[in-house]
N, CA, C and O atoms as a Tinker XYZ file with bonds, in Angstrom:
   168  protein
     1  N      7.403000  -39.890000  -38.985000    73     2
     2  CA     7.319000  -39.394000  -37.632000    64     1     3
     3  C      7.104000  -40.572000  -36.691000    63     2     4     5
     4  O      6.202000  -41.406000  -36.781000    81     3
     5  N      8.106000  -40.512000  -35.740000    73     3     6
     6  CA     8.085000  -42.061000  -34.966000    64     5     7
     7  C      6.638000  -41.476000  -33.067000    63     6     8     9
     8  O      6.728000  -40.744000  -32.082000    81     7
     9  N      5.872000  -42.177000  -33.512000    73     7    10
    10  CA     4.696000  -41.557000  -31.895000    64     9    11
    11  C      3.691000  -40.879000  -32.314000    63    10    12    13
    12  O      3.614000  -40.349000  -33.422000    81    11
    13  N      2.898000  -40.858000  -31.487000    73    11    14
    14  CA     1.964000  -39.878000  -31.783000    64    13    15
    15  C      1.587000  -39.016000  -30.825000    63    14    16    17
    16  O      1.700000  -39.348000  -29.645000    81    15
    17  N      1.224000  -38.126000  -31.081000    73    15    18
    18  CA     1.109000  -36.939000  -30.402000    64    17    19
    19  C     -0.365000  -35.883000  -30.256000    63    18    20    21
    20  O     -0.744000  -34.946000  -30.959000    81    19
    21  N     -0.940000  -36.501000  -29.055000    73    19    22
    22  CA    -2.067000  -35.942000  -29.011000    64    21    23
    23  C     -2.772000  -34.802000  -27.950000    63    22    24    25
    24  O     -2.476000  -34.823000  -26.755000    81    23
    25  N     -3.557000  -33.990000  -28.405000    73    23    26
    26  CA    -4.155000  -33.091000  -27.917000    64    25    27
    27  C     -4.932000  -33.128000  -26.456000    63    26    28    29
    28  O     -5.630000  -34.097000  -26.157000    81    27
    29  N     -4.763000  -32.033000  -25.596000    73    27    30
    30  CA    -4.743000  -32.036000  -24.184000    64    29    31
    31  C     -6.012000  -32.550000  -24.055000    63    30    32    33
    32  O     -6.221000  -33.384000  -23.174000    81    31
    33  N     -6.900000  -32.186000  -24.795000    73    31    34
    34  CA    -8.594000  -32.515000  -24.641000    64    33    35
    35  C     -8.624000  -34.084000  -25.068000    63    34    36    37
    36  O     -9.567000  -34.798000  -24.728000    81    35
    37  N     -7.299000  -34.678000  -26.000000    73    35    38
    38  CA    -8.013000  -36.111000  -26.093000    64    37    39
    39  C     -7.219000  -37.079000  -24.387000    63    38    40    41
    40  O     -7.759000  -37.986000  -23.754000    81    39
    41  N     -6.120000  -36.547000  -24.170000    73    39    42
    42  CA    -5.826000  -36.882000  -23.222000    64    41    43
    43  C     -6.795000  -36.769000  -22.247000    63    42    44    45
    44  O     -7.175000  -37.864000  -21.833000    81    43
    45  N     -7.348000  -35.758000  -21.715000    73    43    46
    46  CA    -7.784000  -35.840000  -20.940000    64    45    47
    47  C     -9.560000  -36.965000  -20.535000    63    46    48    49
    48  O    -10.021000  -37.513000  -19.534000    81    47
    49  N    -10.087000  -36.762000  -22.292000    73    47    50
    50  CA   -11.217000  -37.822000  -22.095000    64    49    51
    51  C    -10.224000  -39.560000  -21.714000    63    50    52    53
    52  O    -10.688000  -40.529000  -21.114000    81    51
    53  N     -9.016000  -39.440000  -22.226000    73    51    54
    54  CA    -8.585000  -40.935000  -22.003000    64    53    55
    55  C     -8.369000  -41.021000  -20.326000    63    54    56    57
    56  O     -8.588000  -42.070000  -19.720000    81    55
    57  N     -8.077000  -40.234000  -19.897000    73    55    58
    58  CA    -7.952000  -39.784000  -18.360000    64    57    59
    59  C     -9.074000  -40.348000  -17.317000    63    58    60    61
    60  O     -9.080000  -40.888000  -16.211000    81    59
    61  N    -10.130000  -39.867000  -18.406000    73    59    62
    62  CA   -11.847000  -39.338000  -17.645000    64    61    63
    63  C    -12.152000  -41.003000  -18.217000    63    62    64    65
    64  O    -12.154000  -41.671000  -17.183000    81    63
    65  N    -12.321000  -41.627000  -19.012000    73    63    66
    66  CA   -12.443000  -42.412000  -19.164000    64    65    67
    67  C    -12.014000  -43.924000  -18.531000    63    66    68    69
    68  O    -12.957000  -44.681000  -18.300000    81    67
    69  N    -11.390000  -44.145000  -18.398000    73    67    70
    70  CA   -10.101000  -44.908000  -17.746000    64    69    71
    71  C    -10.468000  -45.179000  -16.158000    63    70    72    73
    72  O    -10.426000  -46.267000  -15.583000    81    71
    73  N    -10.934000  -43.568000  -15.459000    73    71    74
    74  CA   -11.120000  -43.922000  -13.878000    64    73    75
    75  C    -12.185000  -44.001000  -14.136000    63    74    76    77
    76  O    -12.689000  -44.592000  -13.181000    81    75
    77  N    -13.309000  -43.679000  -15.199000    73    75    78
    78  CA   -14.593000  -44.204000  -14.943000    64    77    79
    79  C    -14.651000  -46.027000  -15.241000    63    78    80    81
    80  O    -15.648000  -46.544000  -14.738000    81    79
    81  N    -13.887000  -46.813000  -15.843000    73    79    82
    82  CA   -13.670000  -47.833000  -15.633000    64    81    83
    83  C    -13.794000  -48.768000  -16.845000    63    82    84    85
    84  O    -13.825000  -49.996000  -16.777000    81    83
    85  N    -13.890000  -47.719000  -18.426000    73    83    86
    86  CA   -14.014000  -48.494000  -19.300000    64    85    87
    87  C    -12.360000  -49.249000  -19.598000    63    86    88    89
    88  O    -11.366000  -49.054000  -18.898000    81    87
    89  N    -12.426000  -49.974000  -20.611000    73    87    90
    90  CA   -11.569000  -50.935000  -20.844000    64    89    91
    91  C    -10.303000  -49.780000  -21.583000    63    90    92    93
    92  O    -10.599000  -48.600000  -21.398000    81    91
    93  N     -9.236000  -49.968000  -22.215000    73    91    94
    94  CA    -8.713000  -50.031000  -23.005000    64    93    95
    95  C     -8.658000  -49.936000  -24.121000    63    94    96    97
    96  O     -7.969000  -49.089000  -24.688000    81    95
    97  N     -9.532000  -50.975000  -24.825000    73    95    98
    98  CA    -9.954000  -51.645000  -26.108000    64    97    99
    99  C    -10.985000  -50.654000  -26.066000    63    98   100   101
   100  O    -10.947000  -50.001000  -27.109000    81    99
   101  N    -11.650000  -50.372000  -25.499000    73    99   102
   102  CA   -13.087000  -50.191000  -25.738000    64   101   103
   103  C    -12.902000  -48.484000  -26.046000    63   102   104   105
   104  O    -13.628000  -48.007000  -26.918000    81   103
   105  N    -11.918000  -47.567000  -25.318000    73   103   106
   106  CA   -11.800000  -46.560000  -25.114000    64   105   107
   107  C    -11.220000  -46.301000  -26.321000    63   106   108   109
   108  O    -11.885000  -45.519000  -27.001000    81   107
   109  N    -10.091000  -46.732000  -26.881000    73   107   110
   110  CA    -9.005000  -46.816000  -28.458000    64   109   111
   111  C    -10.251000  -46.989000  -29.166000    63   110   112   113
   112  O    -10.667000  -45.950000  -29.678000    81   111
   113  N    -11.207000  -48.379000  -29.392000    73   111   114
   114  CA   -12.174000  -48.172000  -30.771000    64   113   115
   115  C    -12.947000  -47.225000  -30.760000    63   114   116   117
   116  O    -13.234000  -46.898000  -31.912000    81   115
   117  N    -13.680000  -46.303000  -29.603000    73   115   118
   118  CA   -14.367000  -45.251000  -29.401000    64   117   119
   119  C    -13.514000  -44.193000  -29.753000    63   118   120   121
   120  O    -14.222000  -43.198000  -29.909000    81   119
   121  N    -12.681000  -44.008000  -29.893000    73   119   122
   122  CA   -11.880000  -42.299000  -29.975000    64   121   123
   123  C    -11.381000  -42.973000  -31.009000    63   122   124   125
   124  O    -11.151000  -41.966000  -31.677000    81   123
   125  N    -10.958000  -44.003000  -31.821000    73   123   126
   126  CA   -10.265000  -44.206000  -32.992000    64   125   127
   127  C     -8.552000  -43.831000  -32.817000    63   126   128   129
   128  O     -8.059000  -42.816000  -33.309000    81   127
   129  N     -7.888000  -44.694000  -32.146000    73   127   130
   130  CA    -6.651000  -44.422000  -31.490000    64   129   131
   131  C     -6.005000  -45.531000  -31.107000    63   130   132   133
   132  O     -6.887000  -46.304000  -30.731000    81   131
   133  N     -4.870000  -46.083000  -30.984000    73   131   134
   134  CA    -4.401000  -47.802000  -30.775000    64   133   135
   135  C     -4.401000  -47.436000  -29.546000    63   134   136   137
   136  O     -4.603000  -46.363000  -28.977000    81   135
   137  N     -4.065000  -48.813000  -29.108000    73   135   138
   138  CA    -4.696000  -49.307000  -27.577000    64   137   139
   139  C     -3.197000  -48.940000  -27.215000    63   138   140   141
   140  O     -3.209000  -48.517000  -26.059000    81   139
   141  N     -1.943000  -48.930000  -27.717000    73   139   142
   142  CA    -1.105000  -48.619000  -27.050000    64   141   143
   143  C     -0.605000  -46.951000  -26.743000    63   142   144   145
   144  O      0.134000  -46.466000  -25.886000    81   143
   145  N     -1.296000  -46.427000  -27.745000    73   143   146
   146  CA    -1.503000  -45.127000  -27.428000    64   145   147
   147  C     -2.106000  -44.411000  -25.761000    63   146   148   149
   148  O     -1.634000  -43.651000  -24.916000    81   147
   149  N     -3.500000  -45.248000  -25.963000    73   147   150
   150  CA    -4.387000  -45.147000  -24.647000    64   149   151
   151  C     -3.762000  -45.675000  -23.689000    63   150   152   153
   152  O     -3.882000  -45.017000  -22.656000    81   151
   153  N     -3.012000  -46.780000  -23.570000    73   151   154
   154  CA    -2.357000  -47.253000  -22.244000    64   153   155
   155  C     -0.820000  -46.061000  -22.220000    63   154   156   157
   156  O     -0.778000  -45.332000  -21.230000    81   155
   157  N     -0.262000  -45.986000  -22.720000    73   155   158
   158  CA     0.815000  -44.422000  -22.408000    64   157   159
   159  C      0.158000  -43.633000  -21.710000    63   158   160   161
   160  O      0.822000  -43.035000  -20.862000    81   159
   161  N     -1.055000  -43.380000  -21.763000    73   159   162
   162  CA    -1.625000  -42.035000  -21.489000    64   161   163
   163  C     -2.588000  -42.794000  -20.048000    63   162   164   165
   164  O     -3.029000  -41.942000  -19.278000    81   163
   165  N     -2.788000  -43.712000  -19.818000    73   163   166
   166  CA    -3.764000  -44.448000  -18.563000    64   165   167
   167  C     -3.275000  -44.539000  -17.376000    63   166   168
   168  O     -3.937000  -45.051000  -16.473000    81   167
């Protein structure tokens, strides 16, 4: 399966996260998720 495909609730903490001003890096090792995942979704 080429992507990944994630759930409205994890999107949305990457959402909530992001304008509160954490990093990237920091947000992917906390939710366990690649950083390029989290930046698609930022």
């Amino acid at each position: 399966m080429k992507g990944v495909i994630i759930e409205l609730d994890m999107y949305s903490e990457i959402r909530t996260r992001y304008a509160n001003g954490e990093s990237i890096r920091y947000i992917a090792v906390s939710l366990g998720i690649a950083r390029q995942t989290v930046k698609k979704y930022c």
